[in-house]
VOGUNU-128255 format. One record per residue (C-alpha): residue number from 1; residue in three letters; y negated, z, x negated. Coordinates in steps of 0.5 Angstrom, whole numbers. Layout:
{NUM, ALA, {Y, Z, X}};
...
This chain:
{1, UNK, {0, 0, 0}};
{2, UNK, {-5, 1, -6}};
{3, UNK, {-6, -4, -12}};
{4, UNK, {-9, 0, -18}};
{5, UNK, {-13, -2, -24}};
{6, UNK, {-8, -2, -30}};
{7, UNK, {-13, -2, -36}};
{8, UNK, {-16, 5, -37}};
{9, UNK, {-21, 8, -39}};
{10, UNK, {-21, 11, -46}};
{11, UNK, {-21, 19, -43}};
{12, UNK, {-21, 22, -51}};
{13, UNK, {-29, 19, -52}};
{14, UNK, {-31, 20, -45}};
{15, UNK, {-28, 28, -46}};
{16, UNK, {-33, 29, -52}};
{17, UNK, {-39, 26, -49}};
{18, UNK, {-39, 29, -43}};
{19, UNK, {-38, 35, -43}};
{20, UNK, {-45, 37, -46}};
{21, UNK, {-47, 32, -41}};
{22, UNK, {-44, 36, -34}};
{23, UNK, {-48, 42, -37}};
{24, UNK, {-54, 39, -40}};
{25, UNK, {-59, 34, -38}};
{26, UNK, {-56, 33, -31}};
{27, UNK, {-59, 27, -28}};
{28, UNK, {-55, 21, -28}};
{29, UNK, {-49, 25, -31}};
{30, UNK, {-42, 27, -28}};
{31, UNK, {-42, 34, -28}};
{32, UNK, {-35, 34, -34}};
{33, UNK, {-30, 41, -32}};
{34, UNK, {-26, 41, -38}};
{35, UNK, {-20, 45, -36}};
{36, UNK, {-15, 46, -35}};
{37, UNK, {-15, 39, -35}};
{38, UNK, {-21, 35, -35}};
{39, UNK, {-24, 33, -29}};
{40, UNK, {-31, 29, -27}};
{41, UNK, {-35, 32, -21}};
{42, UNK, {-40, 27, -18}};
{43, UNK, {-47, 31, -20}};
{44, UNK, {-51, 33, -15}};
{45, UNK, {-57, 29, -17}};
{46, UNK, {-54, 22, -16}};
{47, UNK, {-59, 19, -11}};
{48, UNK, {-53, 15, -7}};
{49, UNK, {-51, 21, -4}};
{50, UNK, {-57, 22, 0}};
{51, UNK, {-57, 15, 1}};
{52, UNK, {-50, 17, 4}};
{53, UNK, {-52, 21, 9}};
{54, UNK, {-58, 18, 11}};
{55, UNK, {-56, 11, 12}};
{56, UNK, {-50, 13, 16}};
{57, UNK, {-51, 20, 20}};
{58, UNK, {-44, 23, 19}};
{59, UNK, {-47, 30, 18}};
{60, UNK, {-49, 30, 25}};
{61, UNK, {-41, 30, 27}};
{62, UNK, {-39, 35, 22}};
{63, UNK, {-43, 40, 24}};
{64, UNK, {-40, 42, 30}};
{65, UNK, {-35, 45, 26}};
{66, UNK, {-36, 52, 28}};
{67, UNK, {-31, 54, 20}};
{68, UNK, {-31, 51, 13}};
{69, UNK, {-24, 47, 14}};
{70, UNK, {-26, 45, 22}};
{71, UNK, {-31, 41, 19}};
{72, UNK, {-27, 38, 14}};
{73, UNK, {-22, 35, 19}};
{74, UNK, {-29, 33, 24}};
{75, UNK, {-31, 30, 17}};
{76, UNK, {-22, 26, 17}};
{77, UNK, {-24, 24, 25}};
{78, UNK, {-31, 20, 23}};
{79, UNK, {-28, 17, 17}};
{80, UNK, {-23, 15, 21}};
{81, UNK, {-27, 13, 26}};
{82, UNK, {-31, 9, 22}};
{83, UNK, {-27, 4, 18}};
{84, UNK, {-22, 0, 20}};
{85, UNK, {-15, 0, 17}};
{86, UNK, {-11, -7, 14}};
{87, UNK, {-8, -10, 7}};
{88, UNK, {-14, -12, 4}};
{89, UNK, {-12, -12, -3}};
{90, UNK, {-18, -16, -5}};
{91, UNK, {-22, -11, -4}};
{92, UNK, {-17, -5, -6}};
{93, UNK, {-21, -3, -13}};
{94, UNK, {-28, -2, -9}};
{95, UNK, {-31, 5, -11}};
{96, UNK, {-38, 4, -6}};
{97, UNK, {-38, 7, 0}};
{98, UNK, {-45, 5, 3}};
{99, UNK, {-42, -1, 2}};
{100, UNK, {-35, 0, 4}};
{101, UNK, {-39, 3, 11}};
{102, UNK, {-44, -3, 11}};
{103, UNK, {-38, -8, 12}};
{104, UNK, {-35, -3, 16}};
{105, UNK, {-39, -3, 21}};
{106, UNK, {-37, -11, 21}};
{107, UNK, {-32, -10, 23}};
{108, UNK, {-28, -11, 16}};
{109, UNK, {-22, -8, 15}};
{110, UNK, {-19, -4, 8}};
{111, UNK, {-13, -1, 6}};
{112, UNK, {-12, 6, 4}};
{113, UNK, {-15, 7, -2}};
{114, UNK, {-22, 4, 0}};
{115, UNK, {-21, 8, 7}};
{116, UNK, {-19, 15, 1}};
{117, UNK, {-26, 13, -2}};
{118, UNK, {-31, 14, 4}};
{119, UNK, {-28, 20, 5}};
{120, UNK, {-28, 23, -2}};
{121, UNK, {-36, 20, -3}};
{122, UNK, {-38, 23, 4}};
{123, UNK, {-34, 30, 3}};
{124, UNK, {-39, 30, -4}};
{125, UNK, {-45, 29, -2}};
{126, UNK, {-44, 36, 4}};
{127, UNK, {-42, 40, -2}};
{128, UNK, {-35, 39, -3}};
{129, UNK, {-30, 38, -7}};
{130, UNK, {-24, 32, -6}};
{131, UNK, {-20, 29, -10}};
{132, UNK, {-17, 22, -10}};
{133, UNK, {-9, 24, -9}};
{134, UNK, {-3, 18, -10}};
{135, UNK, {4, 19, -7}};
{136, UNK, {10, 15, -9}};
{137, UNK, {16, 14, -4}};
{138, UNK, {23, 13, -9}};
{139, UNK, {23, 5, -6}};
{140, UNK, {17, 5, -10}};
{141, UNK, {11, 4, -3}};
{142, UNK, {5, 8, -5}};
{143, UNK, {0, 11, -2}};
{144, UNK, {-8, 14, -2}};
{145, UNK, {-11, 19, 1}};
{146, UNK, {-14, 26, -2}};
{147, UNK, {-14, 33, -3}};
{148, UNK, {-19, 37, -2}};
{149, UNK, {-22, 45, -4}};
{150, UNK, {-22, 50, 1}};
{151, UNK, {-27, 55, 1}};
{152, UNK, {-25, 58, 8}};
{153, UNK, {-17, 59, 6}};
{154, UNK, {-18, 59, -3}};
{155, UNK, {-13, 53, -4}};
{156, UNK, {-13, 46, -5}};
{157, UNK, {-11, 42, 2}};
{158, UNK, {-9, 35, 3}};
{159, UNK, {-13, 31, 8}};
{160, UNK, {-10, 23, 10}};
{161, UNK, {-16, 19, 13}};
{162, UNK, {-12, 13, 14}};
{163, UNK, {-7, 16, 19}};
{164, UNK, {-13, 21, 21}};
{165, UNK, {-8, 28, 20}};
{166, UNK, {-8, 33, 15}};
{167, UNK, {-1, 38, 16}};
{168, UNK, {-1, 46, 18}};
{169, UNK, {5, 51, 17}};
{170, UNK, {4, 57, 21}};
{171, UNK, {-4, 55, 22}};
{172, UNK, {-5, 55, 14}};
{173, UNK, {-7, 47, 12}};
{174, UNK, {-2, 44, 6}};
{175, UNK, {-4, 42, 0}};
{176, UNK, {0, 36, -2}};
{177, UNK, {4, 40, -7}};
{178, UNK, {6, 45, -1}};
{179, UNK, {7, 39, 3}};
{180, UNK, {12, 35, -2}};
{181, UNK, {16, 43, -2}};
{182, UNK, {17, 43, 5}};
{183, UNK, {20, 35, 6}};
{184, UNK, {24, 38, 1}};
{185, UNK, {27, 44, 3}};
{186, UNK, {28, 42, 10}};
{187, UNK, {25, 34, 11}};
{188, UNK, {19, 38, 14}};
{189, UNK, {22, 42, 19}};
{190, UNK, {18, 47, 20}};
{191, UNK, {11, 42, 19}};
{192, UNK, {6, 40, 25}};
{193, UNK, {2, 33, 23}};
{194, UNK, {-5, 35, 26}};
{195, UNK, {-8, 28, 28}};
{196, UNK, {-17, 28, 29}};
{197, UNK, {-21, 34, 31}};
{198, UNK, {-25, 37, 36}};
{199, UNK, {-24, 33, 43}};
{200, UNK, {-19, 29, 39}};
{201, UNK, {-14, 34, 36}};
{202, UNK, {-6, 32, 38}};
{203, UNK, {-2, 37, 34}};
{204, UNK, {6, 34, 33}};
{205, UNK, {12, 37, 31}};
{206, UNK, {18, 34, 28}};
{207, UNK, {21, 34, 35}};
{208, UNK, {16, 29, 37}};
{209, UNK, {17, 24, 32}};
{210, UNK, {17, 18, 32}};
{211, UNK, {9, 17, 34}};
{212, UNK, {5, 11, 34}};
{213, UNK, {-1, 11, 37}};
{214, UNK, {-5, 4, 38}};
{215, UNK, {-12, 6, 36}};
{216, UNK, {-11, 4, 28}};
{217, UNK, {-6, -2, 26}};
{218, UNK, {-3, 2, 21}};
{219, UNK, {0, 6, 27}};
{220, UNK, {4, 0, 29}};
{221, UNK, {5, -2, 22}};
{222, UNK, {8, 5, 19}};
{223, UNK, {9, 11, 25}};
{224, UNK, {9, 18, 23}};
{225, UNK, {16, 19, 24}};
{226, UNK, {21, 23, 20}};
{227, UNK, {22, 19, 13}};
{228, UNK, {14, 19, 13}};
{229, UNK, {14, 24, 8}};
{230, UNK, {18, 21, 3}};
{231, UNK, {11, 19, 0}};
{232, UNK, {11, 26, -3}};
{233, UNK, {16, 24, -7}};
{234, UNK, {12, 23, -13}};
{235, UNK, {4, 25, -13}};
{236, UNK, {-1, 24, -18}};
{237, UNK, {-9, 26, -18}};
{238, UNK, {-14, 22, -20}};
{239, UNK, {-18, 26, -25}};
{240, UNK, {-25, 25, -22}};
{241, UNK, {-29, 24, -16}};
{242, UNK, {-36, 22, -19}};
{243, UNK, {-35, 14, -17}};
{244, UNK, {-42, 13, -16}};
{245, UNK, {-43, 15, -24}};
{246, UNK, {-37, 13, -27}};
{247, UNK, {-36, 6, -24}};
{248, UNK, {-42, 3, -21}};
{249, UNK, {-38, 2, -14}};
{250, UNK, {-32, -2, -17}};
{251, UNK, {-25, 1, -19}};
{252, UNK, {-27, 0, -27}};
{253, UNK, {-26, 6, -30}};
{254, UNK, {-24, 10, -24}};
{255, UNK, {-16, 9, -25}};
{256, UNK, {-17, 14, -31}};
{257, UNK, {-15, 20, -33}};
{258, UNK, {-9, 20, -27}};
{259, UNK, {-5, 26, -28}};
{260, UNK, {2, 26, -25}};
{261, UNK, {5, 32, -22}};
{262, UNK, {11, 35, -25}};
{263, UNK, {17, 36, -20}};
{264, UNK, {25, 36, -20}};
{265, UNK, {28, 30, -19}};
{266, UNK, {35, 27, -18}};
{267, UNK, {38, 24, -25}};
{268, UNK, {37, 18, -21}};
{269, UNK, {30, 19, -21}};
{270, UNK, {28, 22, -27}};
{271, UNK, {27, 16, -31}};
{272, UNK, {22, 14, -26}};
{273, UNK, {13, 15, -26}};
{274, UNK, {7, 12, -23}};
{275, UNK, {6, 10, -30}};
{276, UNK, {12, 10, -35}};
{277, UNK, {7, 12, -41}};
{278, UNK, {4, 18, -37}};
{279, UNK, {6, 25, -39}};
{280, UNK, {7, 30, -32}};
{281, UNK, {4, 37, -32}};
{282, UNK, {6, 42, -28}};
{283, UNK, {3, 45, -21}};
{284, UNK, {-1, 51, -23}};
{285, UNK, {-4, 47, -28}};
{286, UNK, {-7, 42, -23}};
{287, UNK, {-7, 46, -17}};
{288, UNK, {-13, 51, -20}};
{289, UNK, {-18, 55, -16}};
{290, UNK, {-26, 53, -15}};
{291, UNK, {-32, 56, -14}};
{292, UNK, {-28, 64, -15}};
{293, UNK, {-33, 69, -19}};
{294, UNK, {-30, 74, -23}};
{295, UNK, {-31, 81, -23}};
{296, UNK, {-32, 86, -29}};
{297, UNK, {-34, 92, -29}};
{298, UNK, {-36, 95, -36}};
{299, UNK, {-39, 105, -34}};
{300, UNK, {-45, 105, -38}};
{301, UNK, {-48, 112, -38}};
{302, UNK, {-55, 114, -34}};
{303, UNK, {-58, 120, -33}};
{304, UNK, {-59, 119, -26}};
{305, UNK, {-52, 117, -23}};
{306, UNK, {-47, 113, -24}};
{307, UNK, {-48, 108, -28}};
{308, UNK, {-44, 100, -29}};
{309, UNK, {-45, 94, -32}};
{310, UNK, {-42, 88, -27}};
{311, UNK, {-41, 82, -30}};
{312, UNK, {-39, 75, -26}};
{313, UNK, {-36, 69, -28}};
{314, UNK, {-35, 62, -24}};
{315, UNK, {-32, 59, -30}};
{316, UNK, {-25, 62, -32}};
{317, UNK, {-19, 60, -35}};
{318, UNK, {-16, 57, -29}};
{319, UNK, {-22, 57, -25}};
{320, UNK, {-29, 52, -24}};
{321, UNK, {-35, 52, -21}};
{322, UNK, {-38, 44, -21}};
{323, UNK, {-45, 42, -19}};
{324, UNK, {-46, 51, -20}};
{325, UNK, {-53, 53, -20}};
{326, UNK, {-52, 61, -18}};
{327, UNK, {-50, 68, -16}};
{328, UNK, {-50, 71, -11}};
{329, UNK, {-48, 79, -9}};
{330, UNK, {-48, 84, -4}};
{331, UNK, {-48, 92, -5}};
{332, UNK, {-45, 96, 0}};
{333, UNK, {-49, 95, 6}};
{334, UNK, {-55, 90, 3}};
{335, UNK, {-58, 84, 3}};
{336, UNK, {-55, 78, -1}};
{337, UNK, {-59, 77, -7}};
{338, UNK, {-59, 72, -12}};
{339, UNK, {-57, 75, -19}};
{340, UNK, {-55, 73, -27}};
{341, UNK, {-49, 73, -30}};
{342, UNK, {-50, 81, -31}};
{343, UNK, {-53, 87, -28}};
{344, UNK, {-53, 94, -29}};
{345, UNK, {-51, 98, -22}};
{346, UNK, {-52, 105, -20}};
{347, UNK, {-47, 107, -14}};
{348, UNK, {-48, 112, -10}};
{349, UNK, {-43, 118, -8}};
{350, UNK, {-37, 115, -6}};
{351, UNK, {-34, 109, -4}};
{352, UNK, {-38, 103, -7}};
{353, UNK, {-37, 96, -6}};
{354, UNK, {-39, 90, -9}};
{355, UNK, {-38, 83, -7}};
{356, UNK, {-40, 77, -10}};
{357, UNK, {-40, 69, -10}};
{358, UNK, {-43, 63, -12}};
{359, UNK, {-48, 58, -9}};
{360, UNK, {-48, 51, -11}};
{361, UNK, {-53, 46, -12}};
{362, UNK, {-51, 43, -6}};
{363, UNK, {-53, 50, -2}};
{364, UNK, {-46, 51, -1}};
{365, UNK, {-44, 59, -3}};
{366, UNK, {-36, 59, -5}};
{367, UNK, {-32, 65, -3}};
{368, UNK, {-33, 73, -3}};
{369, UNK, {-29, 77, -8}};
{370, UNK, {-30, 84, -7}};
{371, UNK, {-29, 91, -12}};
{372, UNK, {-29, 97, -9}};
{373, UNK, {-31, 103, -14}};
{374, UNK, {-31, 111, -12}};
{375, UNK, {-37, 116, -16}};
{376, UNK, {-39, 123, -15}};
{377, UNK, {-46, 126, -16}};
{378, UNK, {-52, 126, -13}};
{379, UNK, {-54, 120, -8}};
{380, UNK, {-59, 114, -11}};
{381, UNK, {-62, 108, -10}};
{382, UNK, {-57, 101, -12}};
{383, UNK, {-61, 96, -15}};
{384, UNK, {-60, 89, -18}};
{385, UNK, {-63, 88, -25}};
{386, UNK, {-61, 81, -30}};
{387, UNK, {-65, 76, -30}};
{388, UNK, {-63, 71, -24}};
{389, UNK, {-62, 63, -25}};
{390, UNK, {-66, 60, -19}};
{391, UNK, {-66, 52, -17}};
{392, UNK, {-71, 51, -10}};
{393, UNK, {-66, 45, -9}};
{394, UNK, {-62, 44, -2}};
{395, UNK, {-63, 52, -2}};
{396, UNK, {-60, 52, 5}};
{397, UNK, {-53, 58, 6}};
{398, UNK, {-47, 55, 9}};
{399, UNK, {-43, 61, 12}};
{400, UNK, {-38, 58, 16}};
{401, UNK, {-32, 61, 14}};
């Protein structure tokens, strides 16, 4: 279903360069994660996706989102909605969605990998974090479509544009590594295939397969039935989602670095890849977290209380926050504040509670960790000191999860 650009980009060279690009001079550049593995987030500052959101309008659907995810799906649904499904392989390497959207409205037709990208570029520009994903069934029939980080559940999650689903067990959406788990312990039994969003919604189990629908050609070409999920029998993730800057709207240099996920296979199958060159990596190396801050708390002495150093960190070993811009805290009972990377704290008696989280530069805040600490002694004032990191740009607080 997908036709790839096989003439790669030379990632070591690319590493070097941008990697004081992304935490440097900002315009025009990609915003360079460098582990655990290298990834290139779409900057911020790329004019075309506010040219995105202008021209096209979508953000006004996907606020009706009353969660994080519900406006993700509703995001799934216009995208869906928008951009017609058919084996358009002459336009398979094309990386410009105000492009791709314009022909849309034509009524021109595109086939996974172009439909994968709409949605990719438009979940950038709300402040997102997507990844172009390729599953590979044994007979050799891929297919494009696209992880996305969750903030409201802390994971990564697979959303299809092409078929207009994402898949849930127990309420909680999958990622594409969970997913490929479940089709393998029991072909997908437990799963529900959750088409659209909002008004649109259809939930199906695997009782309900075979299901065509007649509101895409790719329902009739290939229904939702039960040996669908043998696309997860390989996959792999492209390592950026900065196709505006990378590429100038074509396919040249968006096909590297690809990262082939590690997983059991037959012996039969063992010698088989996307790409027979491609080294696999193991799961937790590319199913890591976003936009986590790391608490650490250091006792310092005070003559008034209790006294603490609290230091965040959005940038772990396993951990990366893209397009950062600051720190968010909340002691106890106050007001969110903006604040460095450290400050000293002093608690009152009792319980004390500290939670923290990041903003982007999209105005996007990430999820709330949290440390509760007890002290004794005399009651006193909590205060923030540190310097703090501000930026006036798209300052707007998202709290819907």
């Amino acid at each position: 279903m997908i036709k790839r650009n096989r003439t790669l980009f030379p990632a070591a060279l690319a590493v070097a360069a941008a990697f004081f690009l992304g935490h440097g001079d900002r315009a025009g550049a990609s915003d360079l994660q460098p582990g655990p593995v290298p990834f290139y987030h779409e900057s911020s500052d790329e004019p075309r996706l506010d040219q995105l959101i202008k021209e096209f309008d979508f953000s006004s659907s996907v606020s009706a989102g009353l969660t994080e995810f519900q406006e993700m799906a509703l995001l799934k649904n216009w995208v869906y909605s928008r951009v017609p499904y058919d084996l358009n392989y002459n336009d398979s390497e094309l990386r410009d969605s105000i492009r791709i959207l314009r022909r849309a409205a034509r009524k021109e037709a595109f086939i996974c990998t172009t439909i994968s990208t709409v949605f990719l570029q438009t979940a950038v520009s709300m402040g997102w974090t997507p990844r172009q994903v390729i599953l590979k069934k044994r007979e050799g029939d891929e297919h494009a479509a696209n992880d996305i980080w969750s903030n409201q559940f802390r994971k990564w999650v697979y959303i299809d544009p092409t078929w207009n689903i994402h898949i849930e067990r127990r309420g909680v959406p999958l990622s594409m590594y969970e997913i490929r788990r479940e089709w393998l312990k029991n072909g997908g039994r437990d799963v529900v295939y959750v088409f659209g969003a909002g008004k649109n919604e259809k939930r199906y189990t695997a009782r309900d397969l075979p299901v065509r629908r007649n509101d895409s050609r790719i329902w009739s070409l290939i229904p939702l039935d039960r040996g669908w999920l043998s696309y997860f029998n390989e996959i792999a993730i492209l390592g950026r989602n900065d196709f505006f800057s990378c590429c100038n709207g074509s396919g040249s240099g968006a096909w590297d670095p690809v990262y082939v996920v590690t997983v059991k296979r037959s012996w039969k199958d063992r010698f088989r890849s996307f790409f027979k060159k491609s080294a696999g990596h193991a799961p937790k190396t590319l199913f890591y977290d976003l936009n986590r801050v790391d608490v650490h708390i250091g006792e310092q002495g005070g003559r008034q209380g209790k006294t603490v150093e609290v230091k965040l960190n959005a940038f772990g070993n396993n951990n990366y926050t893209p397009n950062f811009m600051e720190y968010l805290v909340r002691l106890n009972g106050g007001d969110w504040k903006v604040t460095g990377d450290r400050f000293f704290w002093t608690l009152e008696p009792g319980e004390n509670i500290v939670r923290a989280r990041i903003m982007n530069r999209f105005g996007v805040v990430g999820p709330v960790t949290e440390k509760r600490l007890y002290a004794q002694g005399e009651k006193s004032r909590n205060t923030v000191h540190g310097p703090s990191r501000r930026n006036d740009k798209k300052r707007s607080i998202k709290l819907k999860y």
